[in-house]
LOKETOR-95485 format. One record per residue: residue number from 1; x, y, z of N, C-alpha, C in turn. Coordinates in steps of 0.05 Angstrom, whole numbers, always signed. Atoms other than C-alpha are relative to their C-alpha. Example, Ala and Ser with C-alpha at 12.3 -4.5 7.8 and 13.67 -1.06 7.14 Angstrom:
2
(r 1; (+18; -24; +0); (+246; -90; +156); (+18; +24; +0)) (r 2; (-16; -24; -1); (+273; -21; +143); (-15; +22; +14)) 
END
This chain:
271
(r 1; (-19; -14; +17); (+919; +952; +1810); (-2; +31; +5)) (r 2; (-3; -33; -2); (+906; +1023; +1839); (+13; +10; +13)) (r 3; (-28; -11; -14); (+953; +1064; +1859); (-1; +24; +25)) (r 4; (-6; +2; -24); (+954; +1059; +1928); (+19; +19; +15)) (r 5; (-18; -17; -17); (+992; +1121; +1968); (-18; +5; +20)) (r 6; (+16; -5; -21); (+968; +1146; +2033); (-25; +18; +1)) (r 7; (+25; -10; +3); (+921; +1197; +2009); (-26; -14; -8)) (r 8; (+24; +18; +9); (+878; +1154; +1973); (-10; -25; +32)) (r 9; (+7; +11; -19); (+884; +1109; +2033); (-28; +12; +22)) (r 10; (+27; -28; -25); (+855; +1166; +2084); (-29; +4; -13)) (r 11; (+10; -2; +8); (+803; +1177; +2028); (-24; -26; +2)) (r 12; (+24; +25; -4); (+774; +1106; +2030); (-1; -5; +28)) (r 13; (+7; +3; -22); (+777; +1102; +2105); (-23; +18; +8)) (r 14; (+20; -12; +2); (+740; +1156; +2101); (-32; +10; +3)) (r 15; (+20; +5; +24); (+685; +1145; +2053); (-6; -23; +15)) (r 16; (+20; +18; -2); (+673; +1079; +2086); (+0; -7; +30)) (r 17; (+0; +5; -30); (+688; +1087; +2160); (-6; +19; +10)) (r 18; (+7; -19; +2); (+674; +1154; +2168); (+27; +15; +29)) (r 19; (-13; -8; -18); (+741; +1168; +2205); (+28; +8; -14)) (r 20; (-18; -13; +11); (+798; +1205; +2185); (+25; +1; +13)) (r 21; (-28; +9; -15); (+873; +1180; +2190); (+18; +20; -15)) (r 22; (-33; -13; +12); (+942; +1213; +2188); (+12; -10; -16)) (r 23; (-14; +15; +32); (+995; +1199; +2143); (+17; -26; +10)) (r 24; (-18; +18; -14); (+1034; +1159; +2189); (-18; -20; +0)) (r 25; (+29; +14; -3); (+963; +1121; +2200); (+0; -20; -24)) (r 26; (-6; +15; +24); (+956; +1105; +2135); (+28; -16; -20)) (r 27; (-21; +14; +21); (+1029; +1087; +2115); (+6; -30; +15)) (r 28; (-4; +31; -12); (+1027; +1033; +2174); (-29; -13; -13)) (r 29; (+25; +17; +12); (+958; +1009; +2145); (+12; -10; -29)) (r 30; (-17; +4; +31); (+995; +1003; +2078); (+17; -24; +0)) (r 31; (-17; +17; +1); (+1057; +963; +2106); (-12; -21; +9)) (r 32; (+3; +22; -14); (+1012; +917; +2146); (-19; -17; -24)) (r 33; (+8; +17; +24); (+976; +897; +2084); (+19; -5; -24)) (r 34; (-12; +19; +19); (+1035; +876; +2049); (+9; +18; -18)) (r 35; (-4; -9; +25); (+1046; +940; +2008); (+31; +10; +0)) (r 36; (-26; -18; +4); (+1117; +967; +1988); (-1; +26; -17)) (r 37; (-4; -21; +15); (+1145; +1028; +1955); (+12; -14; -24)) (r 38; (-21; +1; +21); (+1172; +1010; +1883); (+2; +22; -26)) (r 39; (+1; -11; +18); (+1195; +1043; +1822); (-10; -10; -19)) (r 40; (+8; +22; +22); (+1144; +1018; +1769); (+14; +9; -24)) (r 41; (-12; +13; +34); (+1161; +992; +1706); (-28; -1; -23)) (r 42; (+17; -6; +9); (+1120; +1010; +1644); (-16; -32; -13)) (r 43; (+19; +29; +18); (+1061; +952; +1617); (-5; +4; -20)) (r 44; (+8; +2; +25); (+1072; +946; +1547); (-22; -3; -23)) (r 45; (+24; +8; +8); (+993; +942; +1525); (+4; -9; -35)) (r 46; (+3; +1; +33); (+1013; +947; +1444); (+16; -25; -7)) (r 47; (-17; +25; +7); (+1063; +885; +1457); (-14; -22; -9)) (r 48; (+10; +22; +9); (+1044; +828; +1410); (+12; -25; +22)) (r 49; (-7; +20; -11); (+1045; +768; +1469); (+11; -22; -15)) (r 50; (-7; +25; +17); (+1051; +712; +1409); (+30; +8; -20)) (r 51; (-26; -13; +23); (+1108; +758; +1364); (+20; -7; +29)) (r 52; (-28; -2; -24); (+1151; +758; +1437); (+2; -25; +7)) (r 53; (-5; +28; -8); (+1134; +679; +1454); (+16; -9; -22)) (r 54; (-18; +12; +36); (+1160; +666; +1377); (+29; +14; +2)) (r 55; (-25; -12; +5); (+1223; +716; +1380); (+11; -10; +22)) (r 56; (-18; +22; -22); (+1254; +674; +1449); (+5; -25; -21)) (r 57; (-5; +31; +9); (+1244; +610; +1406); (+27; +9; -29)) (r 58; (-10; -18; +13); (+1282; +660; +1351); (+32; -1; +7)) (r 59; (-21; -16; -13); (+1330; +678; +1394); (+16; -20; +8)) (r 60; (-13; +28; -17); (+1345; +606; +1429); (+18; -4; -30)) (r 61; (-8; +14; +29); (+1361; +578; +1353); (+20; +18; -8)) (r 62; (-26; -14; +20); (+1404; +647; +1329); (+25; +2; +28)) (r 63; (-11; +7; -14); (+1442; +634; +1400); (+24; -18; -10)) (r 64; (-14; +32; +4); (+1457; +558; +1376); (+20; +6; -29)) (r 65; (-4; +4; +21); (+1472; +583; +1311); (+35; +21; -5)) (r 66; (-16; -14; -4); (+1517; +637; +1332); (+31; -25; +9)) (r 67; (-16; +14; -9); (+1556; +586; +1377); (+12; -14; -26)) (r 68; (-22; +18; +15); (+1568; +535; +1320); (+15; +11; -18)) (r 69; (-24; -7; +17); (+1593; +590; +1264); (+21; +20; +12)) (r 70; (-16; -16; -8); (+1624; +633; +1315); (+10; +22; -7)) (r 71; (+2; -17; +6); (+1593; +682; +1300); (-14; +22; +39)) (r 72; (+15; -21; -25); (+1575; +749; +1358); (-18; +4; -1)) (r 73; (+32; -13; +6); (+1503; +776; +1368); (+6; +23; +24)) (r 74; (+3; -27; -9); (+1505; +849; +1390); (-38; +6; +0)) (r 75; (+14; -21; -7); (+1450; +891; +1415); (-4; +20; -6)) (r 76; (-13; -26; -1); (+1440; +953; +1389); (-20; +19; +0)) (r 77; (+25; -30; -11); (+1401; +1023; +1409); (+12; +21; -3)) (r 78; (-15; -45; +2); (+1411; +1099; +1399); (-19; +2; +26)) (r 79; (+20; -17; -24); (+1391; +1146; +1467); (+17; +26; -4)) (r 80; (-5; -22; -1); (+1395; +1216; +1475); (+15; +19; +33)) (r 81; (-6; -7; -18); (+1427; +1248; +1532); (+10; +38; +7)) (r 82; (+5; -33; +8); (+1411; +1323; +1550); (+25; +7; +17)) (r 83; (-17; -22; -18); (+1453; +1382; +1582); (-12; +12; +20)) (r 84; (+13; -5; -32); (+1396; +1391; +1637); (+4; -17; +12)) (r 85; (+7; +14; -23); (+1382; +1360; +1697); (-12; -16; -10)) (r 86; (+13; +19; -1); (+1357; +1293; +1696); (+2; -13; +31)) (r 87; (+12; +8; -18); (+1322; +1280; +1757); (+0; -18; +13)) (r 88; (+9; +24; -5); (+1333; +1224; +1801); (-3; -2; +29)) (r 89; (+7; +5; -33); (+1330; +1203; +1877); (+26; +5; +7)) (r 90; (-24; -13; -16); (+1380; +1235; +1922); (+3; -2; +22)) (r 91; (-2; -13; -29); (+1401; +1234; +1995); (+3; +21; +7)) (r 92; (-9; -16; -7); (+1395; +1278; +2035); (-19; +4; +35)) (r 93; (+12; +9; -25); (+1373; +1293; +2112); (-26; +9; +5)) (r 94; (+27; -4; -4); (+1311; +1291; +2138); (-7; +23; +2)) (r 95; (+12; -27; -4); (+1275; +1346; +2134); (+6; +21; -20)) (r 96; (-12; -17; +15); (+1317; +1383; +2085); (-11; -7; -33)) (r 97; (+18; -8; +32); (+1284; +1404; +2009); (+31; -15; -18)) (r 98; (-29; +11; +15); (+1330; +1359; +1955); (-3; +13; -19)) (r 99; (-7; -23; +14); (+1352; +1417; +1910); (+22; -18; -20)) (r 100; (-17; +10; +15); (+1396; +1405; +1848); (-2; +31; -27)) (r 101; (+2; -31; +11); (+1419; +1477; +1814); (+0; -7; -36)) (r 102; (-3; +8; +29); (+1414; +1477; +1738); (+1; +23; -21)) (r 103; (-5; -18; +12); (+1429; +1532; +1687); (-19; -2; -17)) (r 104; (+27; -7; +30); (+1371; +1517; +1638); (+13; -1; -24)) (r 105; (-1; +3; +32); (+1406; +1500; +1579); (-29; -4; -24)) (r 106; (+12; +6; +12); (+1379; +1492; +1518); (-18; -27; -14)) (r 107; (-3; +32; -6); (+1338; +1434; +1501); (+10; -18; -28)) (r 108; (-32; +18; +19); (+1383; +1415; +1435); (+25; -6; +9)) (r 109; (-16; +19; -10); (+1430; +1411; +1481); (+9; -31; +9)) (r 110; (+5; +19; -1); (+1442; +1350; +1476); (+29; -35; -16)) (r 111; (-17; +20; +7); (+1488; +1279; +1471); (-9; -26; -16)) (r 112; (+19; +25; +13); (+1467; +1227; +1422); (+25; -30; -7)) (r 113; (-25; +22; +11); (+1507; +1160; +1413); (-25; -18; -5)) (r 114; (+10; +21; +14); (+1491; +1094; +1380); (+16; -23; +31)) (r 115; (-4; +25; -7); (+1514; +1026; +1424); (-13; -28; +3)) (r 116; (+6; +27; +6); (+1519; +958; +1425); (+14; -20; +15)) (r 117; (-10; +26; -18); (+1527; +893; +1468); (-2; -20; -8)) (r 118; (-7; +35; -1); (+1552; +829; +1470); (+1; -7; +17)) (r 119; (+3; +14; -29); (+1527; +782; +1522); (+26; -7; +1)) (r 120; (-7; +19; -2); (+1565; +727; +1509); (+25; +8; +9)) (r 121; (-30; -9; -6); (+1639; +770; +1516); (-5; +26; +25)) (r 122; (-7; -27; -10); (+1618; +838; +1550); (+9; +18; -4)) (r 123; (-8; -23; +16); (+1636; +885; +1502); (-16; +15; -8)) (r 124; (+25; -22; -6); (+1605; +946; +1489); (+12; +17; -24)) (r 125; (-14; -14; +16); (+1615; +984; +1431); (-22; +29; +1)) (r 126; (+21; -21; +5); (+1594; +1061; +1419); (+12; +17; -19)) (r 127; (-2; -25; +20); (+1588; +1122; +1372); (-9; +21; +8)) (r 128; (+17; -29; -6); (+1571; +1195; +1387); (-4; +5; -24)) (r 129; (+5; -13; +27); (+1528; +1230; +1334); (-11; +26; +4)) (r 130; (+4; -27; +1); (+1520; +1295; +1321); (-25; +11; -20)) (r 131; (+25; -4; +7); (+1448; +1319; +1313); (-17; -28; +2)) (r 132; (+15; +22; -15); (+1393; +1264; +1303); (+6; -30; -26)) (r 133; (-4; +25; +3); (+1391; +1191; +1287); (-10; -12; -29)) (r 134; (+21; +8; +27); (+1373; +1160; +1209); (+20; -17; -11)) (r 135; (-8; +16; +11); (+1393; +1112; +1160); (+36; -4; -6)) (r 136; (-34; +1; +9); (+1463; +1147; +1142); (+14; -7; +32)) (r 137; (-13; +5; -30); (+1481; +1145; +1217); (+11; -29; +9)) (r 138; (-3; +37; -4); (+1461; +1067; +1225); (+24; -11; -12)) (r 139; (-21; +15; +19); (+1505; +1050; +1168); (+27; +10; +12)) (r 140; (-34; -11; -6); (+1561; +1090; +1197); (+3; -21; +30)) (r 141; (-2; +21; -17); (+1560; +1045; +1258); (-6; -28; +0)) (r 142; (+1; +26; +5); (+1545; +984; +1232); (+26; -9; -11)) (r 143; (-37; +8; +5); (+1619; +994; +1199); (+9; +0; +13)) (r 144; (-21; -1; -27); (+1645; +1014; +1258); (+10; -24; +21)) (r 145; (-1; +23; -18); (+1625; +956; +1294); (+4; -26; -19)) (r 146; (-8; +21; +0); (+1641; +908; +1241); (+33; +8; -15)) (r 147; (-24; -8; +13); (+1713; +944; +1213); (+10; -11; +36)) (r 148; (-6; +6; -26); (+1719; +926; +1302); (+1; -24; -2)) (r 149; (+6; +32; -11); (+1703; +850; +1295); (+10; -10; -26)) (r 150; (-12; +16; +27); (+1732; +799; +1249); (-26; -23; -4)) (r 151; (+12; +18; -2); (+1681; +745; +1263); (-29; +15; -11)) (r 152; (+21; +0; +11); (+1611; +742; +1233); (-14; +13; +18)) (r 153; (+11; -17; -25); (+1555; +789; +1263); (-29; -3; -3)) (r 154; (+30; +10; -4); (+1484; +775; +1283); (-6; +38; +19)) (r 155; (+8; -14; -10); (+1454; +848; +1303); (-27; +5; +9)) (r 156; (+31; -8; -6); (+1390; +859; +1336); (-8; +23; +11)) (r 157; (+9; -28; -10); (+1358; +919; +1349); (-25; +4; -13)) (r 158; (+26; -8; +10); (+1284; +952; +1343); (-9; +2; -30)) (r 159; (+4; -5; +27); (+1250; +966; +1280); (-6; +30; -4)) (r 160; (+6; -23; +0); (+1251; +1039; +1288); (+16; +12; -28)) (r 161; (+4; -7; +31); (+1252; +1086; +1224); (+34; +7; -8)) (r 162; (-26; +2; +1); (+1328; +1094; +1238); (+23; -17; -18)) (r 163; (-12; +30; +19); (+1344; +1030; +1213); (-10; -13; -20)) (r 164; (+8; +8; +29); (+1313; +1033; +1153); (+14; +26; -23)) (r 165; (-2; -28; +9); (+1325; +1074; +1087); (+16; -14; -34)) (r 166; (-15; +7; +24); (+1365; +1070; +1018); (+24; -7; +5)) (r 167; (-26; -1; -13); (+1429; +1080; +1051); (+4; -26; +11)) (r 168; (+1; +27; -15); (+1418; +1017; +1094); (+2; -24; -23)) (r 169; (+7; +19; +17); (+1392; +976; +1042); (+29; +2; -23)) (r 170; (-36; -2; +26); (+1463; +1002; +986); (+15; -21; +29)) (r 171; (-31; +16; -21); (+1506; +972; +1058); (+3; -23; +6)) (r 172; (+12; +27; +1); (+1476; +911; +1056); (+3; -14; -19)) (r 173; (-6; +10; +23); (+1495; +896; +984); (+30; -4; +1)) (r 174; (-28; -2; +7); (+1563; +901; +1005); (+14; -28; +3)) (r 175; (-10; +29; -2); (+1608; +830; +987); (+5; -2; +22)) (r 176; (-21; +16; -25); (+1627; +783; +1041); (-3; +15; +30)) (r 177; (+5; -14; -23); (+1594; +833; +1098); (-1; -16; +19)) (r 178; (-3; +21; -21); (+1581; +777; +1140); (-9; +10; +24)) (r 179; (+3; -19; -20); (+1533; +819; +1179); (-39; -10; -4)) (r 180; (+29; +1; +6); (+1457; +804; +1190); (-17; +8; +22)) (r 181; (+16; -25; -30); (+1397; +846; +1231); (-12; -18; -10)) (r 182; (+12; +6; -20); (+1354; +827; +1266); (-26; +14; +17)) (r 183; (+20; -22; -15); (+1288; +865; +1290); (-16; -12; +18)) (r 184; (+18; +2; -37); (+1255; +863; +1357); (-31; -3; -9)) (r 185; (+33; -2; -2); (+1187; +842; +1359); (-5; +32; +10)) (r 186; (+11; -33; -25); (+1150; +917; +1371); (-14; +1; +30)) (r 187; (+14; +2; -27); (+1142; +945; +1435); (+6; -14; +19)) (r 188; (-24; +16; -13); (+1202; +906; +1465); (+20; +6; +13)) (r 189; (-26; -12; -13); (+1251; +949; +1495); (+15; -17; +28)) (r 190; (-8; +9; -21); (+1247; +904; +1557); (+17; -27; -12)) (r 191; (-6; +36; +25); (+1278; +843; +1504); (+26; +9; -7)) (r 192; (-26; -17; +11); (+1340; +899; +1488); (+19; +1; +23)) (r 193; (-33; +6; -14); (+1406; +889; +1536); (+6; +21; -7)) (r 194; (-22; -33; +5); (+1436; +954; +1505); (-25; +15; +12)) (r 195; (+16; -16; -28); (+1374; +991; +1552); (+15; +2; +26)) (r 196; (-8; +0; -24); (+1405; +969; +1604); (+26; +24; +8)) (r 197; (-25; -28; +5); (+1477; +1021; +1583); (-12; +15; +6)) (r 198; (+11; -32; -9); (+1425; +1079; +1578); (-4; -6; +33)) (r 199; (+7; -6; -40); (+1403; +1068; +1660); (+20; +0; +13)) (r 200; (-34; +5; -21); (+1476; +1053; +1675); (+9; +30; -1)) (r 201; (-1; -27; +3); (+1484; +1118; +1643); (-1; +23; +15)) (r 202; (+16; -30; -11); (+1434; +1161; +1669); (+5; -5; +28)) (r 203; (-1; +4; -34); (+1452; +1132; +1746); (+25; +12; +16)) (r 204; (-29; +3; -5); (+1529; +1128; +1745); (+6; +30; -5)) (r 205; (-8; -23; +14); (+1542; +1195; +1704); (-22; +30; +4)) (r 206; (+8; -20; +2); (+1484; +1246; +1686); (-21; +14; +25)) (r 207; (+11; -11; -20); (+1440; +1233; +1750); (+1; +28; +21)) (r 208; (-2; -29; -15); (+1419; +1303; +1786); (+26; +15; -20)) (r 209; (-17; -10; +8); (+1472; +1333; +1740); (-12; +22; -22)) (r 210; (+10; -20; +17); (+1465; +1397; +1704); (+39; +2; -11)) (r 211; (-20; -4; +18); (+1520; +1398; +1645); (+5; +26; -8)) (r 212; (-1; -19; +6); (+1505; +1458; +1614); (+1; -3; -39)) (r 213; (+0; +5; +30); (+1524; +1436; +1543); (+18; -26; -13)) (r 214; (-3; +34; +9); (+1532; +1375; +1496); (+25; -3; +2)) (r 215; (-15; -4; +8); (+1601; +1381; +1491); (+13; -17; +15)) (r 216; (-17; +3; -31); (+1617; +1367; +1575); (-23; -24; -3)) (r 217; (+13; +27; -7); (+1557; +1312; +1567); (+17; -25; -16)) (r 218; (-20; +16; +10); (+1600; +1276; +1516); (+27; -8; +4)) (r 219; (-29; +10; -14); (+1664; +1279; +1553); (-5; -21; +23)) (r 220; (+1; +25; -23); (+1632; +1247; +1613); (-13; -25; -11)) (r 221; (+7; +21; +0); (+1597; +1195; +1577); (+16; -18; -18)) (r 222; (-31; +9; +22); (+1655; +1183; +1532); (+18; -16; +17)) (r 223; (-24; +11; -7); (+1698; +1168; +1581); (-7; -25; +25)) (r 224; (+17; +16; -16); (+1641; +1122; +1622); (+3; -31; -30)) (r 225; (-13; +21; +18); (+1646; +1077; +1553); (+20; -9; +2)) (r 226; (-25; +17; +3); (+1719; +1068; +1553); (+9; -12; +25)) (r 227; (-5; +13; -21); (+1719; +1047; +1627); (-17; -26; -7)) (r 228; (+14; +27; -1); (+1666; +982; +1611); (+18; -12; -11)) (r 229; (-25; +38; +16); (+1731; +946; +1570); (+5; -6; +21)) (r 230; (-14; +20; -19); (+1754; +936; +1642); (-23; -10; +17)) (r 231; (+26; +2; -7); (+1677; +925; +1669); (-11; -31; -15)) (r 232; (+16; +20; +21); (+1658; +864; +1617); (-20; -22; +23)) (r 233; (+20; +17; -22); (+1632; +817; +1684); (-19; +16; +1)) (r 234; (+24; -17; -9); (+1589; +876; +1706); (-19; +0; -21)) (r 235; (+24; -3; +21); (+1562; +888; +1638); (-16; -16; -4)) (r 236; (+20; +18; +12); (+1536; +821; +1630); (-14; -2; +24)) (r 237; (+13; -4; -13); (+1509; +825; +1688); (-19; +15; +8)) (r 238; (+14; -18; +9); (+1472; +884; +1686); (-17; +0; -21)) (r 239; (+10; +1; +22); (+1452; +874; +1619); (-16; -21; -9)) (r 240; (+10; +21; +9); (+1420; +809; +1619); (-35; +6; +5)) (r 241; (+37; -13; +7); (+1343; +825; +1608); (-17; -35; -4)) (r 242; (+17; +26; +6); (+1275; +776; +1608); (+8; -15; -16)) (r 243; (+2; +18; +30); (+1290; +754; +1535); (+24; -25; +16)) (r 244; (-15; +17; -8); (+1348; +721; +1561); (-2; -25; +20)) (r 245; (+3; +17; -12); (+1320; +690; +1616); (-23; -22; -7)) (r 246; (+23; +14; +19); (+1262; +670; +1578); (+11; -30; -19)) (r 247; (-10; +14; +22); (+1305; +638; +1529); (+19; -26; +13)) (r 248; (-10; +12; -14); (+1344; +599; +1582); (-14; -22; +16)) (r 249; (+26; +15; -7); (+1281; +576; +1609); (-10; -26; -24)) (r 250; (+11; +26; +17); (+1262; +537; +1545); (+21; -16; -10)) (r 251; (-15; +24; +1); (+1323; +505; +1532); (+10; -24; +21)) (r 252; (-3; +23; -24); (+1319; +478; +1601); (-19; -22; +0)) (r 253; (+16; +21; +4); (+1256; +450; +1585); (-7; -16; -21)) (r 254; (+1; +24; +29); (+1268; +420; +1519); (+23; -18; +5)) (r 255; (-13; +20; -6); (+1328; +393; +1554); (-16; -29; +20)) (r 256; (+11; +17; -14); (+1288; +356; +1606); (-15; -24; -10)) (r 257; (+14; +21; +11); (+1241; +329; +1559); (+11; -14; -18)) (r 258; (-13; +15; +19); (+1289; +307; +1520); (+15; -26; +14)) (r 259; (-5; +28; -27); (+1321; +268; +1578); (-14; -14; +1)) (r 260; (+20; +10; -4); (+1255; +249; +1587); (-1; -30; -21)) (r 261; (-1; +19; +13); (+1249; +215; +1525); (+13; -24; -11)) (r 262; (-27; +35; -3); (+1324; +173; +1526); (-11; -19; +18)) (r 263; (+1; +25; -25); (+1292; +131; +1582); (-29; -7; -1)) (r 264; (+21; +20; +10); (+1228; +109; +1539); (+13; -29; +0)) (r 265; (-5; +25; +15); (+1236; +39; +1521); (-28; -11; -24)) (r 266; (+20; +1; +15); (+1216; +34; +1456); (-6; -24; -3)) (r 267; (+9; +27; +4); (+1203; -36; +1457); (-25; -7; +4)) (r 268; (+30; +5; -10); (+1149; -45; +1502); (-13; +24; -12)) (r 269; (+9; -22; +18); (+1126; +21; +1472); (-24; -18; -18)) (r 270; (+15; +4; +28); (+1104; -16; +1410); (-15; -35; +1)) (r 271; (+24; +30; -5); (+1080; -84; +1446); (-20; +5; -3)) 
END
């Protein structure tokens, strides 16, 4: 698990051969043992393993449950999106320094929305907010998204301090809402489908881009939302995360064994 680049390579050839390789040296020593370049992905250490095996079994059942009252299950996350540069990988030709000019805004500069997905259809709902994220905010998009939907609503999203509060708890008393959350095991973001919008985001739109101010970050990502109504294949595709496959996984194998068990014969069974 150590992180393996060419210097460190040269370093242990080194140290235990007492011979000293180039970079080229070491990056073919690298490929011929099998190693690649990737972008890692962060290891959740604080993730409860038994809270995330329990919330798939969770998740299978508010699936089934969704299907029979026909009811939706949204996704939902707040992200922030600045007026600097956000940094990402760029072409450009060999040899040449990858530059990306940026005016230095401020760092309140800045775009904040709320969204929300639906596997099962591909819809994507959002909100811009102005300043930061708390209880009155939630509730203003939890109307939004159900004054949008006629059908019953299953929401899931984190347990972050956002989505708690007084405010939350009065919107929830409201008759006939027909609206129920849902919190993420902690320390699950990789379990959240609306993650997947923010990277679509930051790739499609703000990548290498210097805005300058919130104003021009909310026009472009404003108008990146209202293009996914004609996107809905992509989104579910994009958007489909472990949990899902996880969850796909055990209804395959409670199907099997359930096959399994039509082709007992209980007869001899009980000879």
């Amino acid at each position: 698990m150590a992180n393996w680049h060419w210097k460190v390579v040269r370093q242990f050839v080194k140290e235990r051969f007492g011979r000293v390789l180039g970079r080229s040296s070491c990056w073919n020593y690298l490929h011929r043992l099998g190693f690649v370049v990737k972008r890692p992905k962060k290891r959740l250490l604080k993730a409860n393993a038994e809270k995330r095996e329990a919330f798939v079994a969770a998740y299978v059942a508010l699936r089934a449950e969704a299907q029979a009252s026909g009811a939706k299950i949204f996704f939902v996350d707040e992200a922030h999106f600045r007026a600097d540069v956000e940094l990402r990988a760029k072409w450009v030709l060999r040899g040449e320094p990858a530059l990306v000019d940026t005016s230095s805004p401020k760092f309140g500069e800045k775009a904040t929305y709320y969204s929300a997905v639906c596997l099962e259809t591909g819809e994507v709902q959002a909100m811009p907010v102005l300043g930061n994220t708390n209880a009155e905010t939630s509730v203003a998009f939890l109307k939004q998204l159900r004054e949008k939907q006629s059908e019953p609503l299953i929401v899931i999203w984190d347990n972050g301090p956002a989505h708690h509060g007084p405010e939350m708890r009065e919107y929830l008393t409201t008759p006939d809402l027909k609206l129920r959350l849902i919190a993420l095991p902690g320390y699950s973001p990789d379990y959240n489908p609306d993650e997947a919008i923010w990277d679509w985001i930051r790739e499609d739109v703000t990548a290498d881009t210097c805005f300058g101010t919130a104003a021009k970050v909310r026009e472009k990502v404003d108008a990146f939302f209202a293009g996914l109504a004609e996107r809905t294949a992509e989104v579910q595709q994009r958007c489909r995360r472990d949990l899902q496959a996880q969850a796909d996984a055990l209804v395959e194998a409670a199907s099997q064994l359930f096959a399994q068990t039509k082709h007992v014969d209980f007869t001899l069974e009980s000879v």
